[in-house]
C-alpha positions as CSV (number, residue, x, y, z in Angstrom):
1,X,-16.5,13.3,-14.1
2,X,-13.7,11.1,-12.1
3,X,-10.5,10.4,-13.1
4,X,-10.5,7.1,-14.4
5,X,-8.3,4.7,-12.2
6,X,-5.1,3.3,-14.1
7,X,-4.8,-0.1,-15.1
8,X,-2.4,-2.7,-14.4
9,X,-0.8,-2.0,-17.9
10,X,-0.3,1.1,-16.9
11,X,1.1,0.6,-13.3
12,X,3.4,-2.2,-14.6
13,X,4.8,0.5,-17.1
14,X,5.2,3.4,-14.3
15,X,6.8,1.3,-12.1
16,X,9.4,-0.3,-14.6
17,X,10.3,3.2,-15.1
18,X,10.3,4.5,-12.0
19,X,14.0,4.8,-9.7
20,X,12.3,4.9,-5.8
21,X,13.6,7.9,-4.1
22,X,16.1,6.9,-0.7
23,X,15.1,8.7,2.0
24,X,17.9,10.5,3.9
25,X,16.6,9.6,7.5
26,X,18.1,7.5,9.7
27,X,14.6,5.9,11.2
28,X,14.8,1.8,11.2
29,X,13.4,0.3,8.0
30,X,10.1,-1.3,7.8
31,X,8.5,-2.6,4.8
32,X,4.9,-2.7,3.5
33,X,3.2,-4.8,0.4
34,X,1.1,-2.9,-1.5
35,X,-1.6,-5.9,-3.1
36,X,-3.0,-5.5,-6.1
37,X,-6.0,-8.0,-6.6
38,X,-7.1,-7.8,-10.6
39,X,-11.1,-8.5,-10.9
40,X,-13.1,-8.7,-13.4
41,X,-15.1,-5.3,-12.4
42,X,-11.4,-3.4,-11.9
43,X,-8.2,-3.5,-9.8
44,X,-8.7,-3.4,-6.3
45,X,-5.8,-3.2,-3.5
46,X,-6.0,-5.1,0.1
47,X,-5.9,-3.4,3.2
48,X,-5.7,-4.4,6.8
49,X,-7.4,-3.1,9.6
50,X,-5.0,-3.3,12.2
51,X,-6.3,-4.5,16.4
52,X,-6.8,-2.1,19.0
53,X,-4.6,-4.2,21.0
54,X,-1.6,-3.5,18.9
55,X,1.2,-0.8,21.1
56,X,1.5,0.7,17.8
57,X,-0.6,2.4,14.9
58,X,-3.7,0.4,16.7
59,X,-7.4,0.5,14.9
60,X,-5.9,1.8,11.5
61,X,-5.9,1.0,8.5
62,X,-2.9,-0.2,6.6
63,X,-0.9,-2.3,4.5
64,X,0.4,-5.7,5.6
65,X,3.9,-5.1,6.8
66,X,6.3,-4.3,9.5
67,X,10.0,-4.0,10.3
68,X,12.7,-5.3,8.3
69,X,14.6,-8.2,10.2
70,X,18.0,-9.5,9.9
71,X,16.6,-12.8,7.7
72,X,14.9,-10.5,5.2
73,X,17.5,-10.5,2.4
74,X,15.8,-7.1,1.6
75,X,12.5,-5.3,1.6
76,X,10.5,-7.7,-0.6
77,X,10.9,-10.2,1.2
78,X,10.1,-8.4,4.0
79,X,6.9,-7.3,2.9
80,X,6.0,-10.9,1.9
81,X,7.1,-12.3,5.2
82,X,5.0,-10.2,7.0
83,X,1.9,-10.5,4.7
84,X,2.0,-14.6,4.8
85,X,1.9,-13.9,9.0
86,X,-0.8,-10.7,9.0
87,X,-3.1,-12.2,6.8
88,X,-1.7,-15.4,5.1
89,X,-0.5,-14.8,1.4
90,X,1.0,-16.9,0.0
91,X,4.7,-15.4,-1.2
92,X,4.3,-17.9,-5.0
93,X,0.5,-15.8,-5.4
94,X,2.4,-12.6,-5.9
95,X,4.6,-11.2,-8.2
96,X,6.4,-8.5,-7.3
97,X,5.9,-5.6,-10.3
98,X,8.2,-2.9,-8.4
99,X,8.6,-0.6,-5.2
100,X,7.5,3.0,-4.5
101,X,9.9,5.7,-3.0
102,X,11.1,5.3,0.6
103,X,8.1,6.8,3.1
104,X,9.5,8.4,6.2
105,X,7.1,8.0,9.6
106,X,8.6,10.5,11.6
107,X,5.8,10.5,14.4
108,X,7.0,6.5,14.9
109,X,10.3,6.8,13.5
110,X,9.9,4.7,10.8
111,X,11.4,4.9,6.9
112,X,8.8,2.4,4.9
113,X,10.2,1.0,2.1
114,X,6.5,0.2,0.1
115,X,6.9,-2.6,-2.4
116,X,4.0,-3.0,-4.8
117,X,2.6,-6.7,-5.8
118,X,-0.2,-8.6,-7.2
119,X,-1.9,-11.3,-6.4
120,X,-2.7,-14.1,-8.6
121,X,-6.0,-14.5,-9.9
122,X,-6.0,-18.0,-10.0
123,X,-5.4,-18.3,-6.4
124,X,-8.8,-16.7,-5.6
125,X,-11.9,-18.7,-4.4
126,X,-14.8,-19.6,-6.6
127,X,-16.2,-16.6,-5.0
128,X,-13.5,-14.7,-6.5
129,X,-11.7,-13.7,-3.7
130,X,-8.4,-14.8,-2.1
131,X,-8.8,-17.4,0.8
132,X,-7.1,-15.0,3.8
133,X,-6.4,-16.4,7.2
134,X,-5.8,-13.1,8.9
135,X,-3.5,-13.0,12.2
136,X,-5.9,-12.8,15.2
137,X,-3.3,-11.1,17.4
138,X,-3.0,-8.5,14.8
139,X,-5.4,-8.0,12.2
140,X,-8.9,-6.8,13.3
141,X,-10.1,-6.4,9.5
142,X,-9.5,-6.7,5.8
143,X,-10.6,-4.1,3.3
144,X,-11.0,-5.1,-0.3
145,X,-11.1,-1.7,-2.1
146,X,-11.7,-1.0,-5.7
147,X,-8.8,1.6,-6.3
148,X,-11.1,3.7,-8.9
149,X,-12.9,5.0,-5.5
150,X,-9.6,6.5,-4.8
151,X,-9.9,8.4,-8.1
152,X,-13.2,10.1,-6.5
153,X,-12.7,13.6,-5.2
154,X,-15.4,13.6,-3.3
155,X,-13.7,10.6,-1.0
156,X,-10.1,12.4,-1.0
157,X,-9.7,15.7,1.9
158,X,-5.7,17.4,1.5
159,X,-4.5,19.8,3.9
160,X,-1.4,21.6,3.9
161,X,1.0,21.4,7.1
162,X,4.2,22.5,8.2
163,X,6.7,20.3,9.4
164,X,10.5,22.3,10.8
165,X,9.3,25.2,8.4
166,X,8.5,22.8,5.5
167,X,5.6,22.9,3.8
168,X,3.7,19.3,3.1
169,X,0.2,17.9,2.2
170,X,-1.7,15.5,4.5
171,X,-4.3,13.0,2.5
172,X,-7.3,11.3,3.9
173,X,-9.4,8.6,1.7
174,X,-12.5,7.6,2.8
175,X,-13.7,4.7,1.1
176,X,-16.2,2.1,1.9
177,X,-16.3,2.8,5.4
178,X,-12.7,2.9,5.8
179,X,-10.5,6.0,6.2
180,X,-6.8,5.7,5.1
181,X,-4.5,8.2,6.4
182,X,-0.7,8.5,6.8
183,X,2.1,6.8,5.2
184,X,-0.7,4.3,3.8
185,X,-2.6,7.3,2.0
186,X,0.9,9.0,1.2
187,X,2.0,5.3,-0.4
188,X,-1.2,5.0,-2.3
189,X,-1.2,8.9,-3.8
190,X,2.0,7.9,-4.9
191,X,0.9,5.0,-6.6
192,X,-2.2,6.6,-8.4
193,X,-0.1,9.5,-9.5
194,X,3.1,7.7,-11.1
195,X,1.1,5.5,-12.8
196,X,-1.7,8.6,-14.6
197,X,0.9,10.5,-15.2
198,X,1.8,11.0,-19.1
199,X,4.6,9.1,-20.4
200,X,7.0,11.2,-22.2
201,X,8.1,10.9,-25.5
202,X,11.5,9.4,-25.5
């Protein structure tokens, strides 16, 4: 039997509680929005598919984001800048609930700063879906997940690496046709696992 997935309730909770690790690398900061859409049939989270054209992380699947500029005030609004220009949301449809800890890229020397969000509900279409205008230039594809899938073991593959003598686990998700690797699968496994984990008893 699967994991059941955790609920908003519960990821509000986790994240109110939770300090974000700073990574100590020096890589220049990005930020990502992690969107949480609330249906009636469960939570599911938004991902991009990003164009083959793009010099960097082309064809894969991610979050909306990018590097932090000099007119971001910080990483939220970062991450809402660049998901209003990869696939036109609306910064007043989200509200921000809380950030995950700092996610080193060290292939693309990047440190991601992963801010987590949902989307209004009463923003959506009739259809019950948010009207996205994605970026041609850089968004090939959305993905629309339900994050119980992620719950699946049968749709999760770890392996163990090394990295300078260290050892560390590399996730894949596959999930409706979409495979999410990398910082997006390490930002999600972070996500899934604050928010099941037991709260203490103060």
């Amino acid at each position: 039997m699967n994991a059941l997935a955790p609920t908003l309730a519960q990821i509000r909770r986790a994240l109110a509680r939770h300090a974000p690790e700073k990574s100590l690398e020096t890589f220049r900061p990005a930020a990502v929005l992690v969107p949480l859409l609330p249906r009636p049939e469960g939570l599911h989270v938004l991902f991009t598919e990003r164009s083959k054209e793009l010099r960097s992380h082309a064809g894969q699947i991610s979050f909306p984001g990018g590097g932090i500029d000099d007119q971001d005030v910080d990483a939220r609004a970062a991450a809402l800048r660049e998901a209003r220009e990869e696939v036109g949301l609306d910064p007043r449809h989200v509200e921000i609930i809380g950030q995950l800890d700092d996610c080193p890229t060290f292939v693309t020397g990047y440190v991601i700063l992963p801010v987590v969000g949902v989307v209004d509900p009463l923003a959506f279409t009739a259809a019950g879906r948010y009207p996205w205008t994605p970026s041609a230039a850089e968004i090939a594809g959305l993905h629309e997940l339900p994050l119980d899938a992620f719950m699946d073991p049968r749709n999760r593959r770890v392996e163990q690496r090394l990295r300078d003598g260290l050892p560390y686990e590399l996730t894949w998700y596959t999930v409706g046709g979409a495979t999410v690797w990398g910082a997006t699968a390490r930002i999600l496994r972070q996500l899934i696992e604050i928010a099941s984990a037991p709260v203490e008893e103060s």
